[in-house]
PQR file of N, CA, C, O and H, with PARSE charges and radii, in Angstrom:
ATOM      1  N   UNK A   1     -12.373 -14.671  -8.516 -0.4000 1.5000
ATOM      2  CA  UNK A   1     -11.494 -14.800  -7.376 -0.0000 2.0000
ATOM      3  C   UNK A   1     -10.047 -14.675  -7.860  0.5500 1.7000
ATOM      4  O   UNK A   1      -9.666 -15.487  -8.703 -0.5500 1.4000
ATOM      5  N   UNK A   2      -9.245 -13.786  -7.432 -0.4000 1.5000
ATOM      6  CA  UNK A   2      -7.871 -13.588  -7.443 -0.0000 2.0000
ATOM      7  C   UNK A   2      -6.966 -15.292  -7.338  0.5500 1.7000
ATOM      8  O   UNK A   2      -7.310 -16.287  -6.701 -0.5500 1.4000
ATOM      9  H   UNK A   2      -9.555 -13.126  -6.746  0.4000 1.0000
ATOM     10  N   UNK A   3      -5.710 -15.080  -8.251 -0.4000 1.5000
ATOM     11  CA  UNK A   3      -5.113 -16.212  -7.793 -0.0000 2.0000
ATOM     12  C   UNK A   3      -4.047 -16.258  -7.155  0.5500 1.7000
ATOM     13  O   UNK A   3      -3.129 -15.546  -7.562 -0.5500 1.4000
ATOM     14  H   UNK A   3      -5.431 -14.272  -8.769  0.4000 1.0000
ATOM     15  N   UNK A   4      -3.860 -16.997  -6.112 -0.4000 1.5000
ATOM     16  CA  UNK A   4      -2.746 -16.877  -5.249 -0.0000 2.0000
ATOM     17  C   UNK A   4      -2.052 -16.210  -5.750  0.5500 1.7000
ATOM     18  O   UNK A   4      -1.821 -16.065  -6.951 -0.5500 1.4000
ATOM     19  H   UNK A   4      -4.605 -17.575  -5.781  0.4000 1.0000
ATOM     20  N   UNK A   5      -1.443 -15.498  -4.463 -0.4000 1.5000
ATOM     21  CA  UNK A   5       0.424 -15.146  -5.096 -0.0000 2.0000
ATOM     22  C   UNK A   5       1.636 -16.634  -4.947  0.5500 1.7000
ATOM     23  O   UNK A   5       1.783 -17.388  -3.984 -0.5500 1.4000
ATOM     24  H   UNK A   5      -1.630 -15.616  -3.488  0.4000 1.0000
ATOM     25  N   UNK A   6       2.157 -16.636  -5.933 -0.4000 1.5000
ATOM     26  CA  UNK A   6       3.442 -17.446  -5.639 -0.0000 2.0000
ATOM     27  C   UNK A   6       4.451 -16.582  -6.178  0.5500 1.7000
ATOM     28  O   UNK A   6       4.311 -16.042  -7.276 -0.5500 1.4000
ATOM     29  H   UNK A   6       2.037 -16.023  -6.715  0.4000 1.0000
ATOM     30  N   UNK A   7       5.429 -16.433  -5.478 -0.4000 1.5000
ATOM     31  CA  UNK A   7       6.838 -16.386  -5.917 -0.0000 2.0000
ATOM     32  C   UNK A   7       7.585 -16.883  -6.791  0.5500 1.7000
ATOM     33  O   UNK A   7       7.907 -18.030  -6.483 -0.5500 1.4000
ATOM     34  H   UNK A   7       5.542 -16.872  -4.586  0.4000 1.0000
ATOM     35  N   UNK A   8       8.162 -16.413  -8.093 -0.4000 1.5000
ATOM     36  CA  UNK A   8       8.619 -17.268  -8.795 -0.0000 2.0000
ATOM     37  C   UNK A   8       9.818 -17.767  -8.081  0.5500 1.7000
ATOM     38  O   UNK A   8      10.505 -17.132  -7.282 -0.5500 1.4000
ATOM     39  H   UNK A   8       7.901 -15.481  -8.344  0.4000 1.0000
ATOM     40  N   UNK A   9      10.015 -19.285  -8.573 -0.4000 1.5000
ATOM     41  CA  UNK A   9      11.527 -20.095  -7.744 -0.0000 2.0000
ATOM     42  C   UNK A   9      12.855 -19.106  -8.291  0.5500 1.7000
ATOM     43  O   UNK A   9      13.667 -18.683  -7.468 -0.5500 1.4000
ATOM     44  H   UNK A   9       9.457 -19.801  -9.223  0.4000 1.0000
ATOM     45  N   UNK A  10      12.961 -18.842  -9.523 -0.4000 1.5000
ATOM     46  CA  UNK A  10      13.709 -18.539 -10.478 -0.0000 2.0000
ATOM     47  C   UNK A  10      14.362 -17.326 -11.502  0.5500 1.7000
ATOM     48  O   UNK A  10      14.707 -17.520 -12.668 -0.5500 1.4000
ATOM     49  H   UNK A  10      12.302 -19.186 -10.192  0.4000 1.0000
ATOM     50  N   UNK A  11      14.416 -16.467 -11.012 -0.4000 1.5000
ATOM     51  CA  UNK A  11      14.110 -14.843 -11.707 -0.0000 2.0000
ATOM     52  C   UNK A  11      15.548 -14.946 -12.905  0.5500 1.7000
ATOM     53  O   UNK A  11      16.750 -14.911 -12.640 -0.5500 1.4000
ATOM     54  H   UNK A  11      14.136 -16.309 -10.065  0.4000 1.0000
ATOM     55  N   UNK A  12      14.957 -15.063 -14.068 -0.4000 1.5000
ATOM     56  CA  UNK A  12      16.650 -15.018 -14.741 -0.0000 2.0000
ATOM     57  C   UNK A  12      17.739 -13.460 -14.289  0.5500 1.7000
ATOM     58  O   UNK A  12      17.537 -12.346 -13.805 -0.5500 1.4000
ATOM     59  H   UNK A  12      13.981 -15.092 -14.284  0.4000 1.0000
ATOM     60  N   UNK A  13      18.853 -14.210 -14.774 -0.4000 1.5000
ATOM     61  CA  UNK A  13      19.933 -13.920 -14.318 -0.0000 2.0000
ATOM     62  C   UNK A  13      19.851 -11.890 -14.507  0.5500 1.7000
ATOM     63  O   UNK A  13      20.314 -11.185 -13.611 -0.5500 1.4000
ATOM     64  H   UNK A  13      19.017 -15.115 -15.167  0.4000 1.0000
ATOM     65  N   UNK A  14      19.392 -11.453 -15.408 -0.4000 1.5000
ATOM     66  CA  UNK A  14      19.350 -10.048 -16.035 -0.0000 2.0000
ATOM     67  C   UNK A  14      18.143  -9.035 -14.857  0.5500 1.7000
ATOM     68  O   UNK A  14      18.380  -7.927 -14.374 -0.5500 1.4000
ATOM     69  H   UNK A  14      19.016 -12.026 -16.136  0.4000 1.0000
ATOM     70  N   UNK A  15      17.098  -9.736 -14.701 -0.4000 1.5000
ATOM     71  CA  UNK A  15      16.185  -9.595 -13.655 -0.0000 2.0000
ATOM     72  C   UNK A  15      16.706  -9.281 -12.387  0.5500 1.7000
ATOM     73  O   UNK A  15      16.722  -8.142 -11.921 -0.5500 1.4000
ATOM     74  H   UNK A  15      16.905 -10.635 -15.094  0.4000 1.0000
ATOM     75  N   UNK A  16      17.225 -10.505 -11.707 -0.4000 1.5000
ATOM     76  CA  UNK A  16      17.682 -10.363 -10.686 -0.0000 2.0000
ATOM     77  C   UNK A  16      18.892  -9.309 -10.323  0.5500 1.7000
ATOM     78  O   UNK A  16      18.779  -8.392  -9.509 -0.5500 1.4000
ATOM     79  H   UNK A  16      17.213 -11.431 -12.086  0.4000 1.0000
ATOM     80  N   UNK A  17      20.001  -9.598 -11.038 -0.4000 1.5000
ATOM     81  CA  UNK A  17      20.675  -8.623 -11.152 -0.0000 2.0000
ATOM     82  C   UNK A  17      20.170  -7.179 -11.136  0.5500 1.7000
ATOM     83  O   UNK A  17      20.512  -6.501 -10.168 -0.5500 1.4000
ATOM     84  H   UNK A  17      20.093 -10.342 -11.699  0.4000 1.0000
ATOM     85  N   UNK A  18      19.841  -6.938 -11.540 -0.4000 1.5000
ATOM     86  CA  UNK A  18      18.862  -5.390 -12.002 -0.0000 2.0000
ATOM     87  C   UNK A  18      17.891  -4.908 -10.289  0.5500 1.7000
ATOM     88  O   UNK A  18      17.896  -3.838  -9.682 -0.5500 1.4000
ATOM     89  H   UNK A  18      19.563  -7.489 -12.327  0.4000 1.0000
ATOM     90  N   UNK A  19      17.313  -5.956 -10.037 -0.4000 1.5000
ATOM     91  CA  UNK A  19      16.925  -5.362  -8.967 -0.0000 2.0000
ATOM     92  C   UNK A  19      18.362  -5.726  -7.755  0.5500 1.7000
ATOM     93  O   UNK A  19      18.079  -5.392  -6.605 -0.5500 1.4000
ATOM     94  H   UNK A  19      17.309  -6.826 -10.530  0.4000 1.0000
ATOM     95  N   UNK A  20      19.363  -6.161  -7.876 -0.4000 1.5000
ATOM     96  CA  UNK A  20      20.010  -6.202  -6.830 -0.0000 2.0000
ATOM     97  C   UNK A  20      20.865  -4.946  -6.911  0.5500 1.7000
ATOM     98  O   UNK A  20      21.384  -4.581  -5.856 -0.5500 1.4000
ATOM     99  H   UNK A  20      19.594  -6.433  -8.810  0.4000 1.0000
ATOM    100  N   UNK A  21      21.108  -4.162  -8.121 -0.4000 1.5000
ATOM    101  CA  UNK A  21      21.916  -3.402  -8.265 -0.0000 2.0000
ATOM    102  C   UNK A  21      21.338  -2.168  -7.753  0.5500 1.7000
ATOM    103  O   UNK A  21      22.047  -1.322  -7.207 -0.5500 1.4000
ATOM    104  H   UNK A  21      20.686  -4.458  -8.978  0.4000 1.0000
ATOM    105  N   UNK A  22      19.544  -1.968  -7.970 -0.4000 1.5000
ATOM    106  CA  UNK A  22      18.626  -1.273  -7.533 -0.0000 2.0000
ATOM    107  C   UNK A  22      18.400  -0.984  -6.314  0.5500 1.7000
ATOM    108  O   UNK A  22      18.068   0.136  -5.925 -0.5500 1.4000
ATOM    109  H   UNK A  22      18.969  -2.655  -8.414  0.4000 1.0000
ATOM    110  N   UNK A  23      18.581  -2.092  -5.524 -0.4000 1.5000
ATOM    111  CA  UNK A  23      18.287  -2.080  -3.981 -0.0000 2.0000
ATOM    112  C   UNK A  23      20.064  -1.438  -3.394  0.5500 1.7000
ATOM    113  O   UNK A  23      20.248  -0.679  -2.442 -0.5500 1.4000
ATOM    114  H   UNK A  23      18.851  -3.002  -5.840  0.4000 1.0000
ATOM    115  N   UNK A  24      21.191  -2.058  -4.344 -0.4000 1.5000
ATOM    116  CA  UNK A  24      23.065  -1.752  -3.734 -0.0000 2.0000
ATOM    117  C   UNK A  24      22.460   0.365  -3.737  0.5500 1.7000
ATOM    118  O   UNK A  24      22.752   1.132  -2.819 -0.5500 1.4000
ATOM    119  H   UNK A  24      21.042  -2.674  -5.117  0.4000 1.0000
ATOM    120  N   UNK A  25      21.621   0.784  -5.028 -0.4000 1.5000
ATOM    121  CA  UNK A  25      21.838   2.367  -5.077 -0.0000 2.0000
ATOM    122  C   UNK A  25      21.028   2.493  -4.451  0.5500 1.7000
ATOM    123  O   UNK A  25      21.409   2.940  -3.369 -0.5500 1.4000
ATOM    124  H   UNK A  25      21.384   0.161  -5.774  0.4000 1.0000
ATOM    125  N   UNK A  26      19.880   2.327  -4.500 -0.4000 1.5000
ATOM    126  CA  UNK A  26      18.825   2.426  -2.708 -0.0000 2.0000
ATOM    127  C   UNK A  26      19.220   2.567  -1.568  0.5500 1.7000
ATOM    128  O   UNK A  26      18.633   3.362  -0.834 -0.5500 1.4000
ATOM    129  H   UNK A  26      19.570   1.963  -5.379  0.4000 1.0000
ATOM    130  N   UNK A  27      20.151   1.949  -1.182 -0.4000 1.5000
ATOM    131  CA  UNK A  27      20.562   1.284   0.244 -0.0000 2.0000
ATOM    132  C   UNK A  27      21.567   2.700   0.447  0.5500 1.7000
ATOM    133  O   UNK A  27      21.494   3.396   1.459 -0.5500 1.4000
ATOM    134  H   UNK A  27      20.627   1.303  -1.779  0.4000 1.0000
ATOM    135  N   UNK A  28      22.411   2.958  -0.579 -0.4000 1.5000
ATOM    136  CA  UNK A  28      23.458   3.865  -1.037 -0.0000 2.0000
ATOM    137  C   UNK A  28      23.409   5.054  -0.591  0.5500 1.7000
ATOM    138  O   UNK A  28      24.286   5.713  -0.031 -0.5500 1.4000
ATOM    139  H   UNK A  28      22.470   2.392  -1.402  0.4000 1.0000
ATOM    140  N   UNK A  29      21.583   5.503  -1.047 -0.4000 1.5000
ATOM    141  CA  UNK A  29      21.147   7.002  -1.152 -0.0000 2.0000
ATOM    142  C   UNK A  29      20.601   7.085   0.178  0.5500 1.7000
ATOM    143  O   UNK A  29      20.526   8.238   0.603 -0.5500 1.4000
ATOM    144  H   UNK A  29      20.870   4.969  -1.501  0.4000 1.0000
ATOM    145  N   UNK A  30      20.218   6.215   0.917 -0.4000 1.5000
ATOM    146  CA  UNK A  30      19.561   6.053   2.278 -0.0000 2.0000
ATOM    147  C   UNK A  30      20.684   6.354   3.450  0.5500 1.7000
ATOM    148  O   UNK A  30      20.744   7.143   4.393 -0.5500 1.4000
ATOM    149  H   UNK A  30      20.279   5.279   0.572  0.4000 1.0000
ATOM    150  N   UNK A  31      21.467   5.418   2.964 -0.4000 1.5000
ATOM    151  CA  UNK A  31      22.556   5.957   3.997 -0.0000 2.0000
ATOM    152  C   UNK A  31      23.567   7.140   3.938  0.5500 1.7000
ATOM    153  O   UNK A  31      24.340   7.376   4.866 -0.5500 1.4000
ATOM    154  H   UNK A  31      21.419   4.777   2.198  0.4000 1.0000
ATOM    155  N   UNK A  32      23.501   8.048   2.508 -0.4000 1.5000
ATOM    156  CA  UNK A  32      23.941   9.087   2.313 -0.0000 2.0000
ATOM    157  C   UNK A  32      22.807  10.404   2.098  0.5500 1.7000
ATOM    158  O   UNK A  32      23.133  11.367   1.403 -0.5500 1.4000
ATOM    159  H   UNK A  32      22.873   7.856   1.754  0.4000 1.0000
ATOM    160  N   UNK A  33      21.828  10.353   2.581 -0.4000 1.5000
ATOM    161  CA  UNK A  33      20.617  11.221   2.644 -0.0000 2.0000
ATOM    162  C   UNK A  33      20.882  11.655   3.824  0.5500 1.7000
ATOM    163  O   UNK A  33      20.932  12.814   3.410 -0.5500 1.4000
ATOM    164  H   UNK A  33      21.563   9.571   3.145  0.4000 1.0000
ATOM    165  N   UNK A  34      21.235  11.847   5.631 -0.4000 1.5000
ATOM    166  CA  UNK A  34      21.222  11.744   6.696 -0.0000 2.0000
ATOM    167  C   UNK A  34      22.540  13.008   6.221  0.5500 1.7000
ATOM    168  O   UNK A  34      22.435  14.233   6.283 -0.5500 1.4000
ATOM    169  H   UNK A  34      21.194  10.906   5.967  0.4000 1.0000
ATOM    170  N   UNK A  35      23.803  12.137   5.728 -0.4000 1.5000
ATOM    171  CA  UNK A  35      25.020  12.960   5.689 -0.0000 2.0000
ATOM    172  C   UNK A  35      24.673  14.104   4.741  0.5500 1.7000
ATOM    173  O   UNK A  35      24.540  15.041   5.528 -0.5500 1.4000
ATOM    174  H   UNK A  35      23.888  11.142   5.677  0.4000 1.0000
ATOM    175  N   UNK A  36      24.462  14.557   3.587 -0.4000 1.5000
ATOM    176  CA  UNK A  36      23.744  15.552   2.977 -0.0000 2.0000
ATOM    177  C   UNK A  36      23.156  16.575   3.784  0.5500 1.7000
ATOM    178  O   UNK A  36      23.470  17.699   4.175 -0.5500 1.4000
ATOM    179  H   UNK A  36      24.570  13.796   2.947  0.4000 1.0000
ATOM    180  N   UNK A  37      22.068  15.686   3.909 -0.4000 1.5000
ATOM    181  CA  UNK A  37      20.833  16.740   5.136 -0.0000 2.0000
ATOM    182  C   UNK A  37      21.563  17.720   5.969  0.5500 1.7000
ATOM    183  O   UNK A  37      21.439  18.939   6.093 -0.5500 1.4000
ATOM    184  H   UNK A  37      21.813  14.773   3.592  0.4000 1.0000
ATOM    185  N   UNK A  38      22.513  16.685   6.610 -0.4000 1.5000
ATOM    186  CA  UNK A  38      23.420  17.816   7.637 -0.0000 2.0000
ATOM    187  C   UNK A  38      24.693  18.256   7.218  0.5500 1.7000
ATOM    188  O   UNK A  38      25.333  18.976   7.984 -0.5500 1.4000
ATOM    189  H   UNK A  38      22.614  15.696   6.509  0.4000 1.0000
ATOM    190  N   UNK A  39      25.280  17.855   5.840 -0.4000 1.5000
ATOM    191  CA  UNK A  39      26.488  18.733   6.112 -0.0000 2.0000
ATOM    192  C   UNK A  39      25.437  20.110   5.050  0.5500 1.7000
ATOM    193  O   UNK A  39      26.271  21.001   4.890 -0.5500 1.4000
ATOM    194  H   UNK A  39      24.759  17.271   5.217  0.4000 1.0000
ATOM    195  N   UNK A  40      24.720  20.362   4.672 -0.4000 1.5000
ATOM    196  CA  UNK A  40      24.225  20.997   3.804 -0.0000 2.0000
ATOM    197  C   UNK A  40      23.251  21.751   4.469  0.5500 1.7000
ATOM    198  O   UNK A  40      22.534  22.510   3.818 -0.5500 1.4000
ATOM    199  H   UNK A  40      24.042  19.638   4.801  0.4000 1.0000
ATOM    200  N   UNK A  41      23.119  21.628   5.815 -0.4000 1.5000
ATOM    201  CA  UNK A  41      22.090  22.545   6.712 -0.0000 2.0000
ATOM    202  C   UNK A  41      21.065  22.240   5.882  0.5500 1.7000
ATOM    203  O   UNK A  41      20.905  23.333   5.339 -0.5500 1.4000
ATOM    204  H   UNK A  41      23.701  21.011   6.344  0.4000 1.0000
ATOM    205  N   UNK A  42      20.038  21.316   5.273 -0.4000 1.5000
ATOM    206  CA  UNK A  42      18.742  21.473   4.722 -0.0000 2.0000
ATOM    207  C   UNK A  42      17.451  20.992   5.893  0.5500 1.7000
ATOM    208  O   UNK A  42      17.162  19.878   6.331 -0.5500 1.4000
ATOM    209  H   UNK A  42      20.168  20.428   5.713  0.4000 1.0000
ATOM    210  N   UNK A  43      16.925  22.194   6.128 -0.4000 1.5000
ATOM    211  CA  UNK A  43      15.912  21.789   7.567 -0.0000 2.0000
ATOM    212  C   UNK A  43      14.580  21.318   7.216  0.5500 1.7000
ATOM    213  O   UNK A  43      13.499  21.890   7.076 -0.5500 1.4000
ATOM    214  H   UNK A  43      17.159  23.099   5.773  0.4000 1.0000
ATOM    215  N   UNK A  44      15.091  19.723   7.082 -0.4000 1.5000
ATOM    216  CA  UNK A  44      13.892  18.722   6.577 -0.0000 2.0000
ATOM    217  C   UNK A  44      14.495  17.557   7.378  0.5500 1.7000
ATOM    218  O   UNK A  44      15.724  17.572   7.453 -0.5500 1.4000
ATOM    219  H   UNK A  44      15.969  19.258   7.195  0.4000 1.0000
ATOM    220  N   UNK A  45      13.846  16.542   7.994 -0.4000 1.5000
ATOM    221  CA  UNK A  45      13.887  14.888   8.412 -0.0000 2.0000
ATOM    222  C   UNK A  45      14.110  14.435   7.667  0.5500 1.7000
ATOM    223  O   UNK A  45      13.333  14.388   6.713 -0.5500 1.4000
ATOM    224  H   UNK A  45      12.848  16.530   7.934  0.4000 1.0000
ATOM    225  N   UNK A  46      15.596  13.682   7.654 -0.4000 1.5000
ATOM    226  CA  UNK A  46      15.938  12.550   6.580 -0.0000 2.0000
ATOM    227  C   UNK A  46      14.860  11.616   5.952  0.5500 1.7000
ATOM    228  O   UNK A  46      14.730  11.172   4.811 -0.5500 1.4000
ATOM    229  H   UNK A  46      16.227  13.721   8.429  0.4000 1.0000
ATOM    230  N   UNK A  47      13.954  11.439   7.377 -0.4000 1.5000
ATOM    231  CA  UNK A  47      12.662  10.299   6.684 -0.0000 2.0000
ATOM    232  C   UNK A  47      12.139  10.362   6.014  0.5500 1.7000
ATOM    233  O   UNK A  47      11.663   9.366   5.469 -0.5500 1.4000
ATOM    234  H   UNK A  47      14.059  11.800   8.303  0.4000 1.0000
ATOM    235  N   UNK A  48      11.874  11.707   5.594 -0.4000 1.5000
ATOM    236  CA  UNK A  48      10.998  12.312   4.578 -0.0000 2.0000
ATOM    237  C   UNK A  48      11.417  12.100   2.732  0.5500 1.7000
ATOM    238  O   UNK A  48      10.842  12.308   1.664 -0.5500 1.4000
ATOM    239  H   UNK A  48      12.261  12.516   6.037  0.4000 1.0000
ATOM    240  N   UNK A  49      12.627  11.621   3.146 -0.4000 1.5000
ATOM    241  CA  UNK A  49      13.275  11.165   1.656 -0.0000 2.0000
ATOM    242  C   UNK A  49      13.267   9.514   1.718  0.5500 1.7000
ATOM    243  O   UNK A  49      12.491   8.798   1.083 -0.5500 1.4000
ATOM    244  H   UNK A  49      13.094  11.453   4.014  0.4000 1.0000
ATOM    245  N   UNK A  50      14.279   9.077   2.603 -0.4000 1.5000
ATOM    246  CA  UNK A  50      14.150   7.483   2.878 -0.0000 2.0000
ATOM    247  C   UNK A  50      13.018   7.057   2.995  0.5500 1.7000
ATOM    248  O   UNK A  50      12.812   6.265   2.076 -0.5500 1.4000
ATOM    249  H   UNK A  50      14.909   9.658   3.118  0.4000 1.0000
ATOM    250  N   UNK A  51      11.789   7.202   3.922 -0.4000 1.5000
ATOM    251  CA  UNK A  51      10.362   6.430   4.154 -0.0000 2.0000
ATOM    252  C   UNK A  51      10.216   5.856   2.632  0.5500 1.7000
ATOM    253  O   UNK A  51      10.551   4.706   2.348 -0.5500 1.4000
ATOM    254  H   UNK A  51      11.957   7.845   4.669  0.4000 1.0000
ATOM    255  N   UNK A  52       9.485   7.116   1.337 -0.4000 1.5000
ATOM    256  CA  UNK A  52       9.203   7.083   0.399 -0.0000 2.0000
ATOM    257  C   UNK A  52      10.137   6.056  -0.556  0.5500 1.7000
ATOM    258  O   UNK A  52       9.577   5.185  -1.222 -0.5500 1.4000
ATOM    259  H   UNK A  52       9.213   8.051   1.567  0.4000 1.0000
ATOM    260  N   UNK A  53      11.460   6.204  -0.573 -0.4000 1.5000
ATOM    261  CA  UNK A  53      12.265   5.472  -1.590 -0.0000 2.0000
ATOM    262  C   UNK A  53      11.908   4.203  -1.062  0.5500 1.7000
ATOM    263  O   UNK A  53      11.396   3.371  -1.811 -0.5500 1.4000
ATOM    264  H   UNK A  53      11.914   6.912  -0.032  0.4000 1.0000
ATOM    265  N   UNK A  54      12.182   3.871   0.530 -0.4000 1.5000
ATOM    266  CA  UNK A  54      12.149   2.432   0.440 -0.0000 2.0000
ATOM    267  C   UNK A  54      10.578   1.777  -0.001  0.5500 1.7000
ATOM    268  O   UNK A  54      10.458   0.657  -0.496 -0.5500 1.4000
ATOM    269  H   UNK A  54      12.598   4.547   1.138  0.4000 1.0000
ATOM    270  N   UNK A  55       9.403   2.718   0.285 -0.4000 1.5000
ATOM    271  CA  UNK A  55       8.214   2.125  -0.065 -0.0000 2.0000
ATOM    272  C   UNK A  55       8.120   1.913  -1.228  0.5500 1.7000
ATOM    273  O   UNK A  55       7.518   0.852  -1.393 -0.5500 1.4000
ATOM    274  H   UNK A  55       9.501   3.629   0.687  0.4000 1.0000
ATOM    275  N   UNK A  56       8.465   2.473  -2.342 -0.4000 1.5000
ATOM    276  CA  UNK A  56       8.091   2.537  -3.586 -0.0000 2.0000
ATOM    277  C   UNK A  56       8.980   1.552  -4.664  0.5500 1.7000
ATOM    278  O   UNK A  56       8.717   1.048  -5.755 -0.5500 1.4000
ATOM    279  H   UNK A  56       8.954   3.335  -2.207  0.4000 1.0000
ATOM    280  N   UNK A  57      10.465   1.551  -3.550 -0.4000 1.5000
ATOM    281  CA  UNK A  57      11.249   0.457  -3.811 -0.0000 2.0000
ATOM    282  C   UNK A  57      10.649  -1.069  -3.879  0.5500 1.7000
ATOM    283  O   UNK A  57      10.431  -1.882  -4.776 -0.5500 1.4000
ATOM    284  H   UNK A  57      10.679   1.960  -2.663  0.4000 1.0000
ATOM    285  N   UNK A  58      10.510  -1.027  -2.543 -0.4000 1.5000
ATOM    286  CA  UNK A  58       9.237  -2.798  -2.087 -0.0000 2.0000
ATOM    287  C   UNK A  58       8.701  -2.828  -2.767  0.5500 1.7000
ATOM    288  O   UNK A  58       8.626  -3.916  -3.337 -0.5500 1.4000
ATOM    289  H   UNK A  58      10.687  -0.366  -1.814  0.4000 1.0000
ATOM    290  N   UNK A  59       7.872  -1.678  -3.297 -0.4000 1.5000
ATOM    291  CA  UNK A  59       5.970  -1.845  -3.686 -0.0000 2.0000
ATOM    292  C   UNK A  59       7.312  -2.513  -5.417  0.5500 1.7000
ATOM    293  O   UNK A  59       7.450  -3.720  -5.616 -0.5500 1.4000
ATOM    294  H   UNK A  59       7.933  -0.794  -2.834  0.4000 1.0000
ATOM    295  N   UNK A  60       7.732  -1.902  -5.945 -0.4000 1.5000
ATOM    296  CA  UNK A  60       8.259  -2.405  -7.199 -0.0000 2.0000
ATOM    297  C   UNK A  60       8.634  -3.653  -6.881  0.5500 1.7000
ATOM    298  O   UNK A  60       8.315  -4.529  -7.686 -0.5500 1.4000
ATOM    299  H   UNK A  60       7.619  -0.921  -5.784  0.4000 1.0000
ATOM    300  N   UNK A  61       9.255  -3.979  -5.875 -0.4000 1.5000
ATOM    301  CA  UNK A  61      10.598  -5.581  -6.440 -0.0000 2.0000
ATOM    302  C   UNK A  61       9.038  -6.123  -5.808  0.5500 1.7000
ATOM    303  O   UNK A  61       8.986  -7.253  -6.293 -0.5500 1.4000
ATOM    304  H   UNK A  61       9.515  -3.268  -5.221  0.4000 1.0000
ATOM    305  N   UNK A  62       7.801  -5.947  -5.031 -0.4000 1.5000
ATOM    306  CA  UNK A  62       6.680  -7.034  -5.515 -0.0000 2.0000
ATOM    307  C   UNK A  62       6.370  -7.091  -6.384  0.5500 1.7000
ATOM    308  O   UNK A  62       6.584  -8.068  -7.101 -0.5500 1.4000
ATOM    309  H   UNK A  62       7.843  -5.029  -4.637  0.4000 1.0000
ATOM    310  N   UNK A  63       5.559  -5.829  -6.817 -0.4000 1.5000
ATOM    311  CA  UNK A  63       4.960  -6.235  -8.168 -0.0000 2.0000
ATOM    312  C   UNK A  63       6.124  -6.559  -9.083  0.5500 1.7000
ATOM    313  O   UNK A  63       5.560  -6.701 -10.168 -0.5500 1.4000
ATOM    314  H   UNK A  63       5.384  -5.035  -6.233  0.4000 1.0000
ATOM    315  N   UNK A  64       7.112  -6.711  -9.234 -0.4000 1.5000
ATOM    316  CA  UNK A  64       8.155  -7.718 -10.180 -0.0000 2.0000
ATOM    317  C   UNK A  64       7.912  -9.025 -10.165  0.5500 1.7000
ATOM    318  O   UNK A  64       7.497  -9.760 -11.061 -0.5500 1.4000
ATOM    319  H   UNK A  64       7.570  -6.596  -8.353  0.4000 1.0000
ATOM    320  N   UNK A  65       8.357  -9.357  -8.515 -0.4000 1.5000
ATOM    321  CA  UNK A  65       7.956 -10.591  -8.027 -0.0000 2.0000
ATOM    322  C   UNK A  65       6.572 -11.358  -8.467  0.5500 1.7000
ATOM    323  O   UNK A  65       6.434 -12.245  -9.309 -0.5500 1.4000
ATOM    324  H   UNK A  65       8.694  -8.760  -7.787  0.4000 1.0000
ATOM    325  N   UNK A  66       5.786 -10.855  -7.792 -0.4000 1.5000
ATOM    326  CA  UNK A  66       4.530 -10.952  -7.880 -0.0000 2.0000
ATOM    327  C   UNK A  66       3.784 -11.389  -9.645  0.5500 1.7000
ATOM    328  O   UNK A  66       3.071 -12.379  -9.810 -0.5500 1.4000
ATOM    329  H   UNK A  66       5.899 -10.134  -7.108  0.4000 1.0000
ATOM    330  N   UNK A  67       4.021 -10.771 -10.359 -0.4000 1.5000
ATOM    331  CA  UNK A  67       3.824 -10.634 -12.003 -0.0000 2.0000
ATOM    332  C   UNK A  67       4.791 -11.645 -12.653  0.5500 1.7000
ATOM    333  O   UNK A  67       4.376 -12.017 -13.751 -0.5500 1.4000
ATOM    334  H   UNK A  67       4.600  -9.967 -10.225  0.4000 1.0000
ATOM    335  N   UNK A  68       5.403 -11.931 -12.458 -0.4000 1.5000
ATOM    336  CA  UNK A  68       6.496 -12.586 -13.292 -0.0000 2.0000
ATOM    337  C   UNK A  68       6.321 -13.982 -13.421  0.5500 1.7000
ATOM    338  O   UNK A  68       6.290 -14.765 -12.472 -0.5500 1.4000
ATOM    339  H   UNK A  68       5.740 -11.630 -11.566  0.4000 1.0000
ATOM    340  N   UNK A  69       6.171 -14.368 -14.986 -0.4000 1.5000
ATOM    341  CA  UNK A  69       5.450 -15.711 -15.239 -0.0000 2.0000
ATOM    342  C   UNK A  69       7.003 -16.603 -15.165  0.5500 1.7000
ATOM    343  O   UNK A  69       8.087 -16.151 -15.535 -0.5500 1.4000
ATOM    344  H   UNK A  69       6.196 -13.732 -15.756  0.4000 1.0000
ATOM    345  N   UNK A  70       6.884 -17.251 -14.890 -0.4000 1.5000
ATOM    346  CA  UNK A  70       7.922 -19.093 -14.588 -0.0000 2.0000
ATOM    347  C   UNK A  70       8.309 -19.280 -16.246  0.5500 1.7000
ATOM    348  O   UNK A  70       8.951 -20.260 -16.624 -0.5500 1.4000
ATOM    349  H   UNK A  70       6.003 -17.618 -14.590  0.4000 1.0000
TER
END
């Protein structure tokens, strides 16, 4: 049997940082993917770039979360 997930309380300081700086250029490229797309005429749906980053983003800062011994 699997064991719970808990959250660690505590992520040291290098950790956390790292994914906050991760999510500041995430957030960055998401909201500058839309402006690209169109000043650059490229005939594709912004979503098609954003959907993916943010999933793969989450799926990482869990399994960080998730894995990380106390």
């Amino acid at each position: 049997m699997p064991a719970p997930l808990t959250i660690p309380t505590a992520l040291p300081r290098r950790v956390r940082l790292f994914l906050e700086i991760g999510w500041a250029v995430i957030i960055a490229k998401c909201l500058a993917v839309p402006w690209m797309i169109a000043h650059w005429q490229i005939p594709i749906h912004p979503g098609w770039v954003i959907v993916p980053t943010l999933i793969f983003a989450a799926l990482v800062t869990f399994l960080v979360l998730a894995h990380w011994k106390d």
